[in-house]
C-alpha positions in Angstrom: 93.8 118.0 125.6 89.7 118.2 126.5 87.5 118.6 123.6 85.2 121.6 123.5 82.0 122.6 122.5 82.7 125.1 119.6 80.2 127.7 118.6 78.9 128.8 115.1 79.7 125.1 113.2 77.4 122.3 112.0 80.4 120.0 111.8 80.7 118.7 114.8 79.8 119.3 118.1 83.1 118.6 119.3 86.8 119.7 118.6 90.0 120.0 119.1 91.9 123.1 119.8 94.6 123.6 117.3 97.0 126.3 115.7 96.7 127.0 112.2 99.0 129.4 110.1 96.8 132.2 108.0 97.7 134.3 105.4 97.0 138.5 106.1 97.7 142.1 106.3 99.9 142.9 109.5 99.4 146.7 110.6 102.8 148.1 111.0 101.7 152.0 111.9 98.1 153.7 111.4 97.5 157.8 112.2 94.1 159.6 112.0 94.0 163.4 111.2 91.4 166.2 110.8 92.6 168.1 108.1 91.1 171.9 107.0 92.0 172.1 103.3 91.3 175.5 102.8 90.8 177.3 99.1 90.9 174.5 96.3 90.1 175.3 92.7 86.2 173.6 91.5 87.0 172.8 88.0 83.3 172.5 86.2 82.7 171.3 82.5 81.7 173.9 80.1 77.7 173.8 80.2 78.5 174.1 84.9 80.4 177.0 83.9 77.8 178.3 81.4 75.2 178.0 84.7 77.4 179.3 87.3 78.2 182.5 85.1 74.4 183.5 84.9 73.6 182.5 88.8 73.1 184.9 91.6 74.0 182.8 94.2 75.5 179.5 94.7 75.8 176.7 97.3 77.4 172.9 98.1 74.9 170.4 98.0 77.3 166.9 98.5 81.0 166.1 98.8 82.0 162.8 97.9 85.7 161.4 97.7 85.7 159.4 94.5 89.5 158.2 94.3 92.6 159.0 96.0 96.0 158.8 94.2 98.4 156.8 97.0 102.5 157.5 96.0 105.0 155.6 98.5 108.2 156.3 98.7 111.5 154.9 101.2 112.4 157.8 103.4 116.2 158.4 103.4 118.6 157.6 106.6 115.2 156.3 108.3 115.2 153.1 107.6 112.0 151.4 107.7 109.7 154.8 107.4 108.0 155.4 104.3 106.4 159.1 102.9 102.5 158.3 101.7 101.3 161.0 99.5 97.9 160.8 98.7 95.8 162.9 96.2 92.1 163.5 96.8 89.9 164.0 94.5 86.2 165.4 95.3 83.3 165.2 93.3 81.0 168.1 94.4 77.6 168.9 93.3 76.3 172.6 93.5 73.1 174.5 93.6 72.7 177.4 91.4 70.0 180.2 91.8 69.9 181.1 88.2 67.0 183.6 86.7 63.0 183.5 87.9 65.1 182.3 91.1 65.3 178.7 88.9 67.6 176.3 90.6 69.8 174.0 88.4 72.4 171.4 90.1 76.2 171.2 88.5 79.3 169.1 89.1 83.0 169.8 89.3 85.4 168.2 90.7 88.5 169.6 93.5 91.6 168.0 94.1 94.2 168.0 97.4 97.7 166.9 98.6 98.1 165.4 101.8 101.5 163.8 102.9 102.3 161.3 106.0 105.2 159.2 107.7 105.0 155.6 108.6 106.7 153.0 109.8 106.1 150.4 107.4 109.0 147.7 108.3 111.4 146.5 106.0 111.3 144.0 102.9 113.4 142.6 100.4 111.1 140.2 99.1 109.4 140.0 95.7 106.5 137.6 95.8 104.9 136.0 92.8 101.2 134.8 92.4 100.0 131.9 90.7 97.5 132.8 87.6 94.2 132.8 88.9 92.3 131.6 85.8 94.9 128.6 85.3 95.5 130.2 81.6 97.6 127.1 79.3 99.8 129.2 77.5 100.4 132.3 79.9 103.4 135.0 78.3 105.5 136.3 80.8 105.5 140.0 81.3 107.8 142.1 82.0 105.8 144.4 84.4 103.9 141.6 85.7 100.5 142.4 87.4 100.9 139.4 89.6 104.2 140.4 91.4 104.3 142.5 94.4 107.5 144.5 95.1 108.9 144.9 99.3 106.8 148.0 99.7 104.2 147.6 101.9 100.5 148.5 101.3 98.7 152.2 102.1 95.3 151.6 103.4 93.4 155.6 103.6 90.1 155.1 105.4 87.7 158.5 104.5 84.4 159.5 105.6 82.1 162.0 103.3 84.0 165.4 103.5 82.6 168.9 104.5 81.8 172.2 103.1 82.9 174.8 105.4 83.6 177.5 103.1 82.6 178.9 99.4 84.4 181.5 97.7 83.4 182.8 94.0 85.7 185.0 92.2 85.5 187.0 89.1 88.1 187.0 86.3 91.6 185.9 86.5 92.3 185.4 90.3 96.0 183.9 91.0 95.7 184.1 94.5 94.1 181.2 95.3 95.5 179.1 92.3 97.8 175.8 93.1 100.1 175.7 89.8 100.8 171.5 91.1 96.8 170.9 90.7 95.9 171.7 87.3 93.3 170.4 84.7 96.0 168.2 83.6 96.1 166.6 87.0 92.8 164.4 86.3 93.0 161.2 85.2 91.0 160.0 82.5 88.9 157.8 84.4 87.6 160.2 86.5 86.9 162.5 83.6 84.6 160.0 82.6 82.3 160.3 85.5 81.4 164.0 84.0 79.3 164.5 80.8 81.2 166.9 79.2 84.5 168.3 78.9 86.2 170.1 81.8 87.1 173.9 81.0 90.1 176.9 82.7 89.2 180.1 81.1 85.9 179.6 79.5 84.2 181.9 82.1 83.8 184.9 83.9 83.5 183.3 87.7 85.7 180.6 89.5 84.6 178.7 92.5 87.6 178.1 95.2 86.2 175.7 98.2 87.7 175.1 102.5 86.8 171.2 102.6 87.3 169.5 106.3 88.9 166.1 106.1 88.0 163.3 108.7 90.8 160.6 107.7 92.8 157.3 108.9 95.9 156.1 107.0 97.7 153.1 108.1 100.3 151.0 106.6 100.3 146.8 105.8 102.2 144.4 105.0 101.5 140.5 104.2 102.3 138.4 107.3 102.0 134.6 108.0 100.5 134.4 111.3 100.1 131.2 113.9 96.3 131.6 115.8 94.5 129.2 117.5 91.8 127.2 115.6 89.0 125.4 116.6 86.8 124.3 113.0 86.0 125.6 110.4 82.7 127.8 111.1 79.5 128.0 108.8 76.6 130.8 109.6 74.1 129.2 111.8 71.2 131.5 110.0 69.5 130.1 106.8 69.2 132.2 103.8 65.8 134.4 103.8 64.0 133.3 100.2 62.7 136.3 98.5 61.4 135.5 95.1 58.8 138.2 93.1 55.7 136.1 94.7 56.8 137.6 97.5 53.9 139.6 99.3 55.4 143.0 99.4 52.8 144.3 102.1 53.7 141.2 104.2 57.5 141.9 104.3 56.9 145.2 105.0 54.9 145.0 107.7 57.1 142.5 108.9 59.7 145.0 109.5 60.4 146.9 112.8 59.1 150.8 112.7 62.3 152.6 112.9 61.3 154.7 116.4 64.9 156.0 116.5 64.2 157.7 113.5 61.9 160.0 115.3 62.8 160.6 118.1 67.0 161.3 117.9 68.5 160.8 121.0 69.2 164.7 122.5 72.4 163.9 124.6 75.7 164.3 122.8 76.9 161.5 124.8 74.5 159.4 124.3 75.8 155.9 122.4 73.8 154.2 119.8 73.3 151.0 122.0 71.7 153.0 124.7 68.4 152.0 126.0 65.7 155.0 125.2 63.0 155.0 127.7 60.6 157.2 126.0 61.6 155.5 122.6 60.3 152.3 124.2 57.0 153.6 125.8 56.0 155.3 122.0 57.1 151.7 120.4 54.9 149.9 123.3 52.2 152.0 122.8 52.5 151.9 118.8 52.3 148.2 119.4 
């Protein structure tokens, strides 16, 4: 077999081709969908509800997903298949107008069910990890953390979420209430990422939002696979050194002026990597 010149190493100039067995994640099945969850509850802590309560007007300021809850279960007489139920939950901040048109920012959180099939293979393996810190005198457990069951893995891939709808309501309102997502629903760790305590009936006004859902879910399993190898690669770039005696003025002007930034590209079809003549003129003229 000729040897080849193989890119990206400081090895050797030379090698030989060979196949080497790696250790990964296998996709069995993947879907994408673009979901409209329409009318979930906005729980707020009590000083959010105190605000929205006195506020004329109110409005979504970000959207962020800040866990999902991932449930798989075997789908009967379809062997292979498995049901992925994943919970969302959405931190939210909002903008109230409150008196003297004054506009203070709160935080509540929203939660949503969505449920999937995938084929996800079969397995009736259990596999077992070595220890990781080498401990001497490890006790066995018996719900170890370094055991993995046959089910495969649920990988959910989201981008930010968006507003599409507010609704505020006054009172009791049932008709927009989910009795499966309740305050209860929230774990304690995402309670955490609020400074007070959450609240149901401490107010006068409830918040109920439509959220649109840009999502990919696809299901894994660990595979032993056989590729082709050539060496073992190291980055050809060296490190760049930045240490406090770093000029700051120097590395700033070292960098490129973002003319893109500017001057957004104003066809929708237009890709990212596509050359912008009048971009470059301004940039040759800047220059």
């Amino acid at each position: 077999m000729e040897n080849k010149i193989c890119p990206n190493t400081r090895m050797n100039n030379k090698c030989k081709d060979d196949d080497c067995c790696i250790d990964t994640y296998r996709i069995y099945d993947s879907c994408r969908y673009q979901e409209c969850m329409s009318n979930l509850r906005i729980f707020l802590c009590g000083d959010g509800q105190e605000i929205l309560d006195a506020s004329s007007n109110v409005r979504v300021k970000s959207i962020k997903v800040v866990w999902t809850q991932i449930t798989t279960d075997e789908v009967p007489f379809n062997r292979g298949y498995y049901e992925v139920n994943i919970r969302y939950y959405f931190y939210i901040e909002l903008e109230c107008c409150g008196p003297n048109s004054t506009i203070t920012e709160i935080q509540g959180i929203s939660m949503a069910d969505k449920t999937v099939m995938l084929y996800g293979g079969e397995g009736n393996v259990t596999t077992f990890q070595s220890d990781i810190f080498n401990h001497f005198c490890m006790i066995p457990d018996c719900n170890p953390i370094n055991a993995t069951t046959s089910l495969p893995k649920v990988v959910v891939e989201v981008v930010d979420p968006i507003s599409l709808k507010l609704i505020i309501t006054e009172g009791l309102c049932t008709t927009y209430d989910n009795p499966d997502i309740t305050l209860s629903s929230i774990p304690e760790q995402i309670r955490c990422c609020f400074q007070s305590k959450f609240c149901d009936f401490c107010g006068s006004k409830k918040l109920y939002i439509t959220i649109g859902v840009f999502a990919v879910v696809r299901i894994e399993r660990a595979s032993q696979l056989v590729v082709p190898a050539c060496d073992y690669c190291l980055p050809e770039e060296p490190c760049e050194i930045v240490s406090p005696y770093t000029d700051p003025c120097s590395l700033f002007k070292s960098l490129e002026f973002p003319i893109k930034e500017f001057y957004p590209s104003t066809s929708p079809t237009a890709s990212s990597g596509s050359f912008d003549v009048r971009s470059a003129e301004v940039n040759a003229k800047i220059r």
